[in-house]
Every structure is written in C-alpha cells, then in structure tokens.
N, CA, C and O atoms as CSV, one atom per row, in Angstrom:
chain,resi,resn,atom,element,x,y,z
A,1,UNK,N,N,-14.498,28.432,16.001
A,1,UNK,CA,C,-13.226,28.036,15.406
A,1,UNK,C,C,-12.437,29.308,15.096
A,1,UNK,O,O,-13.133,30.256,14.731
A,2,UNK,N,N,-11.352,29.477,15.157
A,2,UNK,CA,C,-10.270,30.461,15.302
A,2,UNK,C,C,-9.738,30.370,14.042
A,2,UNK,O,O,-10.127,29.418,13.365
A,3,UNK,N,N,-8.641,31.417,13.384
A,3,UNK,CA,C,-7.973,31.479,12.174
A,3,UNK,C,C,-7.158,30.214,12.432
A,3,UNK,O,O,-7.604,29.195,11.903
A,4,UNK,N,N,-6.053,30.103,13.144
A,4,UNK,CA,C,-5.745,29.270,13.362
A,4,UNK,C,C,-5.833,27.946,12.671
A,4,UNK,O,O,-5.190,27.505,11.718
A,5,UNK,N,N,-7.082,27.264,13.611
A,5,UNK,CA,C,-7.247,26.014,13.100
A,5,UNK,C,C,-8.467,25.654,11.720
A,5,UNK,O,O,-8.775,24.577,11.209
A,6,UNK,N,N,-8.956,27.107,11.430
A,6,UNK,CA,C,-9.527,27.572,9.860
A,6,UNK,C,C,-8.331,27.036,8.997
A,6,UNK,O,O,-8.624,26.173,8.169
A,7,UNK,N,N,-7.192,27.382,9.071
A,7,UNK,CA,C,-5.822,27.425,8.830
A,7,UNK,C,C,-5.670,25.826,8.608
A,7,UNK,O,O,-5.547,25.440,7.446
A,8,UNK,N,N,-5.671,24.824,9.713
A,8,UNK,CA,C,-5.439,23.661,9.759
A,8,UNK,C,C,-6.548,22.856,9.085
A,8,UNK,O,O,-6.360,21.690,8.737
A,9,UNK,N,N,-7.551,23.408,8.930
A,9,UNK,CA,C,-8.859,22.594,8.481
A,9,UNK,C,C,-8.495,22.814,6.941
A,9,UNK,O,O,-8.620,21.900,6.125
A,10,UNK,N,N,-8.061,24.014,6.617
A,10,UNK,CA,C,-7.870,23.955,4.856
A,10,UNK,C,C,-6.757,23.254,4.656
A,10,UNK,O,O,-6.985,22.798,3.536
A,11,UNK,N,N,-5.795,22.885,4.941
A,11,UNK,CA,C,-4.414,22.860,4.711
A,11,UNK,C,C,-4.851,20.965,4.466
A,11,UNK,O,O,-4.690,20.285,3.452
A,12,UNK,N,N,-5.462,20.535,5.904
A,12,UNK,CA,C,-5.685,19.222,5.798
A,12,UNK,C,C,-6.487,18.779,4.439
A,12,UNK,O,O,-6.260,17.789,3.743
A,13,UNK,N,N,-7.662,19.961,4.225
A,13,UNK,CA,C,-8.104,19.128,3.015
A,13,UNK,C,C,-7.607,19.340,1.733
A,13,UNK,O,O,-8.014,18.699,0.764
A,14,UNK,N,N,-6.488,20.468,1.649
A,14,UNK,CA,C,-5.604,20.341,0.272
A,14,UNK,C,C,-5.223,19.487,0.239
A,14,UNK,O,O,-5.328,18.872,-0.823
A,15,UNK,N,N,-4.395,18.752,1.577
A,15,UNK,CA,C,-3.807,17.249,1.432
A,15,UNK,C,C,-4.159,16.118,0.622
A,15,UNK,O,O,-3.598,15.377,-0.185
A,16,UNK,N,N,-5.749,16.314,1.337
A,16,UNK,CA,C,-6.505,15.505,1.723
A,16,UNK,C,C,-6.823,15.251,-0.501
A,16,UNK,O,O,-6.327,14.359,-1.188
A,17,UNK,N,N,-7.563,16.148,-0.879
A,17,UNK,CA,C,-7.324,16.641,-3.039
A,17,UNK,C,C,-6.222,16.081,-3.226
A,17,UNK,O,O,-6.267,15.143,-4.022
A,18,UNK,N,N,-4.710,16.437,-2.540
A,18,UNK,CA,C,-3.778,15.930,-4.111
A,18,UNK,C,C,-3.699,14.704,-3.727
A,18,UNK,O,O,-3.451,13.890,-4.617
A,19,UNK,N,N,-3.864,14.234,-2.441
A,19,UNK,CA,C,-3.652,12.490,-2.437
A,19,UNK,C,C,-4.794,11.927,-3.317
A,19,UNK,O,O,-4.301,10.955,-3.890
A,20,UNK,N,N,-5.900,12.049,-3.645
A,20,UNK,CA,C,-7.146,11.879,-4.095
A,20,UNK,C,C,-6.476,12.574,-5.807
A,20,UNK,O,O,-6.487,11.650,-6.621
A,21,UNK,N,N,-6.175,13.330,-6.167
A,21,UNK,CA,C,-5.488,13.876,-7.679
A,21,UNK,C,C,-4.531,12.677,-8.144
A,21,UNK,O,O,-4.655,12.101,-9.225
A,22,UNK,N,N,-3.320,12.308,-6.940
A,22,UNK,CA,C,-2.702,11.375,-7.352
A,22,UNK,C,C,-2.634,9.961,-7.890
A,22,UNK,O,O,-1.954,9.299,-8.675
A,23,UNK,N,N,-4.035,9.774,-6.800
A,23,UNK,CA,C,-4.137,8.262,-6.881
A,23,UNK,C,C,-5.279,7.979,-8.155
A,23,UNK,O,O,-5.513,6.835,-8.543
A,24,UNK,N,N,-5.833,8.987,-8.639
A,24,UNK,CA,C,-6.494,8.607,-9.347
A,24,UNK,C,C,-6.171,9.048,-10.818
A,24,UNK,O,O,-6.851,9.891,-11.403
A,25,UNK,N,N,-5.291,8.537,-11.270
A,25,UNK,CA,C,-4.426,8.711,-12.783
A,25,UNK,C,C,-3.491,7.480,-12.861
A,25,UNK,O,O,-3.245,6.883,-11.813
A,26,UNK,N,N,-2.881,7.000,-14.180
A,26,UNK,CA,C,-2.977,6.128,-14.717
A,26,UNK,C,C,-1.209,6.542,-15.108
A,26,UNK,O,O,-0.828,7.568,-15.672
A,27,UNK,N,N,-0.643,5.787,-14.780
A,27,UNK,CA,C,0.735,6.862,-16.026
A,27,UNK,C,C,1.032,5.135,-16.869
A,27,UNK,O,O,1.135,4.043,-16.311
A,28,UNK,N,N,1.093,5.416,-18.138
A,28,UNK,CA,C,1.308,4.369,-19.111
A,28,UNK,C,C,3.044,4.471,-19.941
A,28,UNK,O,O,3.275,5.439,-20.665
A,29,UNK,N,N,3.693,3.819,-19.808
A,29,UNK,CA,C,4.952,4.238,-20.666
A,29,UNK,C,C,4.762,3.305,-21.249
A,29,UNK,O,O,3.919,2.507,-20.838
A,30,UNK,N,N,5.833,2.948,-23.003
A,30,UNK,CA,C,6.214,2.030,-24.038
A,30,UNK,C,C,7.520,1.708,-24.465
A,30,UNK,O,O,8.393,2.571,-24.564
A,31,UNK,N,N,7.703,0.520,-24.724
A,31,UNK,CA,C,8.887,0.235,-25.327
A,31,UNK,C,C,8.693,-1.294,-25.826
A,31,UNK,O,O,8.564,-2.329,-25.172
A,32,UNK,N,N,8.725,-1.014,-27.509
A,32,UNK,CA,C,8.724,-2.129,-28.460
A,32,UNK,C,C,9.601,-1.973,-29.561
A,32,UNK,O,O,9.797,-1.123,-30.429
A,33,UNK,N,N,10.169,-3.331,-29.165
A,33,UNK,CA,C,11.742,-3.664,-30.338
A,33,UNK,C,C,12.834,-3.938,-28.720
A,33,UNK,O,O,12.630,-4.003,-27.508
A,34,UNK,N,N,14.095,-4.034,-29.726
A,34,UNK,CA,C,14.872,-4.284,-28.442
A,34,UNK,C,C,15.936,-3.704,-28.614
A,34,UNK,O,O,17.026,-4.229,-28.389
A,35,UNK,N,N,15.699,-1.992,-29.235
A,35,UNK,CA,C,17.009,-0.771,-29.541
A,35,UNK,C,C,16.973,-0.481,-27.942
A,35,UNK,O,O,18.037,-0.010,-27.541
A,36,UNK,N,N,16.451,-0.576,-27.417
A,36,UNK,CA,C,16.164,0.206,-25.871
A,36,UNK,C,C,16.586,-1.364,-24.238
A,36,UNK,O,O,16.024,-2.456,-24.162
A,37,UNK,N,N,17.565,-0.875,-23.370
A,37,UNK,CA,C,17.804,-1.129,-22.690
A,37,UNK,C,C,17.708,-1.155,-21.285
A,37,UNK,O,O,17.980,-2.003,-20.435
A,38,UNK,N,N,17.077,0.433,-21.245
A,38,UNK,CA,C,16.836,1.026,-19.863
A,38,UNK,C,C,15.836,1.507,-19.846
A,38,UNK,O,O,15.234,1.761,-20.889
A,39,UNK,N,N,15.297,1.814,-18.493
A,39,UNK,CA,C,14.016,1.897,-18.095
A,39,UNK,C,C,13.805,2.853,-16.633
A,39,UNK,O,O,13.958,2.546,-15.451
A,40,UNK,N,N,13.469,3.886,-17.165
A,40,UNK,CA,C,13.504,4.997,-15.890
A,40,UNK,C,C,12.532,4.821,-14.542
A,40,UNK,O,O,11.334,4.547,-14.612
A,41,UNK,N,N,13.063,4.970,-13.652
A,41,UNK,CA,C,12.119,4.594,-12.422
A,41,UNK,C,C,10.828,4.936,-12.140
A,41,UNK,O,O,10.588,6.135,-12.280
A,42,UNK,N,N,10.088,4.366,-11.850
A,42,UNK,CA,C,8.213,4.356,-11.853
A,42,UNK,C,C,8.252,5.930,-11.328
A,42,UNK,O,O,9.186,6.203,-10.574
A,43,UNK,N,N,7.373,6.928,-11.643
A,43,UNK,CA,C,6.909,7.698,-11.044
A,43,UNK,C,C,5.810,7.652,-9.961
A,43,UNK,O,O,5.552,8.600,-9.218
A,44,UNK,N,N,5.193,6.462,-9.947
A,44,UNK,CA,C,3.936,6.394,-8.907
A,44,UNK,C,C,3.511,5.163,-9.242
A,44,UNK,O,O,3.900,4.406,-10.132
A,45,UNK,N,N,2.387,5.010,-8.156
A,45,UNK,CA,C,1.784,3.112,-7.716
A,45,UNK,C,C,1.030,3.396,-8.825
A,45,UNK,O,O,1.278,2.336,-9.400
A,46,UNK,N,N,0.398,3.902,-9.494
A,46,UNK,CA,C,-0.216,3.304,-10.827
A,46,UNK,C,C,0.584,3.505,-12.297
A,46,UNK,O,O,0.132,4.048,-13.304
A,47,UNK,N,N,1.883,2.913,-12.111
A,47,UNK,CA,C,2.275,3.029,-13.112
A,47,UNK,C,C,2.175,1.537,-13.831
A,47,UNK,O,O,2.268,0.519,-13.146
A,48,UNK,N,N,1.985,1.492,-15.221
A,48,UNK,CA,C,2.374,0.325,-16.162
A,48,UNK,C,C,3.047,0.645,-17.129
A,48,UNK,O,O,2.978,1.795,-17.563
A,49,UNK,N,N,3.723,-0.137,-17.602
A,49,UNK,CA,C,4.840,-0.493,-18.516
A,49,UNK,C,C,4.636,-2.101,-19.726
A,49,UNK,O,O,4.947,-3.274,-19.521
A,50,UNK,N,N,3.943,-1.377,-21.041
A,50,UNK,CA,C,4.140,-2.244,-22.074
A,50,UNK,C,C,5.266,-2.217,-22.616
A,50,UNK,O,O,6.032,-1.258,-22.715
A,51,UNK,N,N,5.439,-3.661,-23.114
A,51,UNK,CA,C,6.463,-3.841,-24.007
A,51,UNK,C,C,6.384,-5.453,-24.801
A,51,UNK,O,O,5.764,-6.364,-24.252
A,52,UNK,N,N,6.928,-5.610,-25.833
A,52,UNK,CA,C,6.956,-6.941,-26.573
A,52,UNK,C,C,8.421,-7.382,-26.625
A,52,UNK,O,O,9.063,-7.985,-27.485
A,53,UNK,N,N,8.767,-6.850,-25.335
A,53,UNK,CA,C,11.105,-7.463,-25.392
A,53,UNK,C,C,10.397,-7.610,-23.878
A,53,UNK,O,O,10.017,-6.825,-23.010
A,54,UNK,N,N,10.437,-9.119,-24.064
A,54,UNK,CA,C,10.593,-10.136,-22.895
A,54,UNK,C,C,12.062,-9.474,-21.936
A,54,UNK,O,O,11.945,-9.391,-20.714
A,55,UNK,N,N,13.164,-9.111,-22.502
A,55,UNK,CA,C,14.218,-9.177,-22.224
A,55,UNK,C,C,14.001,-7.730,-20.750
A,55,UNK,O,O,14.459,-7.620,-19.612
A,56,UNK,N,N,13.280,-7.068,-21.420
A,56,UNK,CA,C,13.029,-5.978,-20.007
A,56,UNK,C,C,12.777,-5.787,-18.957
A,56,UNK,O,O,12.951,-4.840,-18.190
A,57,UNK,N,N,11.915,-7.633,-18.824
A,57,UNK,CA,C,11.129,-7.888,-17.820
A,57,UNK,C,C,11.631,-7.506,-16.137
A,57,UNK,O,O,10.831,-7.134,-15.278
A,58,UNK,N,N,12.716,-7.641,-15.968
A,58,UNK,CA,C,13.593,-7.540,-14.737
A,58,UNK,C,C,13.779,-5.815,-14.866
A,58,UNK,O,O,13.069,-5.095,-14.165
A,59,UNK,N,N,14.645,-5.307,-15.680
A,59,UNK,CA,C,14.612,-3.761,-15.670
A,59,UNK,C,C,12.886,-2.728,-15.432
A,59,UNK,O,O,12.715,-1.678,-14.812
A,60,UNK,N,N,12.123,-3.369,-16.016
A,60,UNK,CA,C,10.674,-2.869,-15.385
A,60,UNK,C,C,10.588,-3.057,-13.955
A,60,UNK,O,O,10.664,-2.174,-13.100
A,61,UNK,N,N,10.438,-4.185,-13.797
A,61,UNK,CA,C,9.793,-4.664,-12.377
A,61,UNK,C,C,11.203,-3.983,-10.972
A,61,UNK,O,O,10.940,-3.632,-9.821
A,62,UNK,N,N,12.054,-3.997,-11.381
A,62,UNK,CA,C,13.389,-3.329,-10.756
A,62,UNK,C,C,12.856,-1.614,-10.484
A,62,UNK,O,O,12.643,-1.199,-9.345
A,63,UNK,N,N,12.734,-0.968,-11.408
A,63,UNK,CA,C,12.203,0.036,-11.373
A,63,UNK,C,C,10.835,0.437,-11.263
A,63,UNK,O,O,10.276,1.276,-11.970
A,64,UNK,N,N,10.274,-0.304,-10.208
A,64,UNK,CA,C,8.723,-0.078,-10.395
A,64,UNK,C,C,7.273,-0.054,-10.415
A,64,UNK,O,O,6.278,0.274,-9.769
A,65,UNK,N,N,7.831,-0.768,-11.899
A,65,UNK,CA,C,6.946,-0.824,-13.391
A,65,UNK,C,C,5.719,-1.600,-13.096
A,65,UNK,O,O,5.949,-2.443,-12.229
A,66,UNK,N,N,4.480,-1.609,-13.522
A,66,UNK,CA,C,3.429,-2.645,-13.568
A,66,UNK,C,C,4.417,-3.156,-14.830
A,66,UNK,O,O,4.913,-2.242,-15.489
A,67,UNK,N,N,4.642,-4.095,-15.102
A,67,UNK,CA,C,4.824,-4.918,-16.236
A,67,UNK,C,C,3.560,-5.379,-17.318
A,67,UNK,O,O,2.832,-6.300,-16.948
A,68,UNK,N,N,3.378,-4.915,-18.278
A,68,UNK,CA,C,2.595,-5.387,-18.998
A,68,UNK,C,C,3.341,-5.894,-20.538
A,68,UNK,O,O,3.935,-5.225,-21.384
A,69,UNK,N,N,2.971,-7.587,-20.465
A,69,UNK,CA,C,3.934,-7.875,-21.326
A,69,UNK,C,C,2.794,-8.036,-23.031
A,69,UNK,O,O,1.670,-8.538,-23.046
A,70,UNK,N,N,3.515,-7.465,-24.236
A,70,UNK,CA,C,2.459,-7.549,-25.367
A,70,UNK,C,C,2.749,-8.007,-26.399
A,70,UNK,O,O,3.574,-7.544,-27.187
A,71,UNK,N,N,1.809,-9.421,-26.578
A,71,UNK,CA,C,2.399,-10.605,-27.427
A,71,UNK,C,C,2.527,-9.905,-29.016
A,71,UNK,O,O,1.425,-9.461,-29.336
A,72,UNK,N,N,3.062,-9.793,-29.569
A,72,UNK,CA,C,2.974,-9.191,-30.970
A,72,UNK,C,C,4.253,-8.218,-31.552
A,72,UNK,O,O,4.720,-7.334,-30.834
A,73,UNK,N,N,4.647,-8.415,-32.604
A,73,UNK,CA,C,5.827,-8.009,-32.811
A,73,UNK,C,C,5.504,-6.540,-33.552
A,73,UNK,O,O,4.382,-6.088,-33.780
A,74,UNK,N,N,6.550,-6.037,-33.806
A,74,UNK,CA,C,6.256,-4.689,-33.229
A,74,UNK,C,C,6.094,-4.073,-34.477
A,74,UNK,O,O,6.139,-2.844,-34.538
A,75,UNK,N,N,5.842,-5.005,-35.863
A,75,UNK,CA,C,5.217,-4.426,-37.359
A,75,UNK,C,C,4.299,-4.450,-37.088
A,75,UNK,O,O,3.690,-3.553,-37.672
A,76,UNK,N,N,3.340,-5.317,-36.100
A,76,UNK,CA,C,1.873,-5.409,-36.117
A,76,UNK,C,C,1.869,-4.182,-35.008
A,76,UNK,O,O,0.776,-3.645,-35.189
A,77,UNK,N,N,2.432,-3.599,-34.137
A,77,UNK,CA,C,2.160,-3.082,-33.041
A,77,UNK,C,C,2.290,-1.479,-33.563
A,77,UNK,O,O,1.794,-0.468,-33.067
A,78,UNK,N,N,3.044,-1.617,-34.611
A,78,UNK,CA,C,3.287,0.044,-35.563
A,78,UNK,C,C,2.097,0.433,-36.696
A,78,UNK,O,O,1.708,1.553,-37.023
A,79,UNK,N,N,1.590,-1.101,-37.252
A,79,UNK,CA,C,0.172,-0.617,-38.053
A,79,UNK,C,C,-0.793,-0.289,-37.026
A,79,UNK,O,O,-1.562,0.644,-37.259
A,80,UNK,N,N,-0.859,-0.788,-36.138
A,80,UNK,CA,C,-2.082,-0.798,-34.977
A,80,UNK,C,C,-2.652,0.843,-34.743
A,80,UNK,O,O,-3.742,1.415,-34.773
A,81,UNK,N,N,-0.829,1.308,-34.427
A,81,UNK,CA,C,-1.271,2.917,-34.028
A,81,UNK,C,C,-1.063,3.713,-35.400
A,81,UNK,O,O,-1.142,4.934,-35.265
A,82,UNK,N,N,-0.869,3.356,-36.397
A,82,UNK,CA,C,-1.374,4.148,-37.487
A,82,UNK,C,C,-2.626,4.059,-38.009
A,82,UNK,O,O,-3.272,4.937,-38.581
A,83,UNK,N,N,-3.013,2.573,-37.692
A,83,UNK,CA,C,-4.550,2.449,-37.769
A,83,UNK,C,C,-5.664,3.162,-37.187
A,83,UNK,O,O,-6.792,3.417,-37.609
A,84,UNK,N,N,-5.073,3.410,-36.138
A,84,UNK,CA,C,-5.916,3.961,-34.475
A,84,UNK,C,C,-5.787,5.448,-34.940
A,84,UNK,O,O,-6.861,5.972,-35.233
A,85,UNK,N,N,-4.450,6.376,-35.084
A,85,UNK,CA,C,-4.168,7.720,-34.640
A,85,UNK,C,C,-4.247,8.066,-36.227
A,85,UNK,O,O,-3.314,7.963,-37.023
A,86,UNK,N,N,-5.805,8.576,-36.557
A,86,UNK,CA,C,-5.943,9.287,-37.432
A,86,UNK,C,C,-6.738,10.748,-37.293
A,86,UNK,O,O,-6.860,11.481,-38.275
C-alpha cells in the first residue's frame, strides 16, 4: 500500500468516527409555560423536544423536533428540578 491510499484508508475511517460520534448522542431541548413561541431548527436525527404547551406541537415537529409532550404544569415541573439539582 502506497502513501497515497494510506492517505485514503485514514481519511475514510475519520469519516467513518464522526458519523459513529454523531449518531450516538442525544440533544434534549425545553420549553414549559407558554412565554415562548418559537422553536429553533433540530440540530440532528436524535433530537427531542419537551414541553407542557400543547400549543408548540406544530412549531416542534416543523422544525425537526422529536416532540415529547409533558403532562404537568409547570409549578410541578419547577419543584421537580429543584428537587433533583442539588
């Protein structure tokens, strides 16, 4: 094997890592209450998107989004992570 295609054999399997880096991560965004309107476009196929505003449902999925919809209003959803993030 020649520099050359030494050359092509690495190059393919850097590819070969960030497709394998990419696909295997999770990206999670939030939005609870209904001060918020917009919804920035998915960065990648594993993205999800919680929220407890039914009303987003179309602006997620438009942009995207896994939709994940979360029954509970958003006093219970604000003790939850003060409960959790200590």
């Amino acid at each position: 094997m020649n520099a050359k295609q030494s050359m092509k054999v690495v190059q393919s399997l850097w590819i070969y890592i960030l497709y394998v880096l990419i696909m295997d991560f999770i990206i999670i965004s939030c939005i609870f209450g209904k001060a918020f309107n917009y919804v920035h476009e998915s960065p990648g196929v594993n993205s999800y998107f919680f929220t407890n505003n039914i009303i987003l449902k179309n602006e997620i999925e438009t942009n995207e989004w896994n939709y994940v919809f979360v029954n509970m209003p958003f006093s219970e959803v604000k003790k939850m992570y003060h409960k959790n993030i200590k």
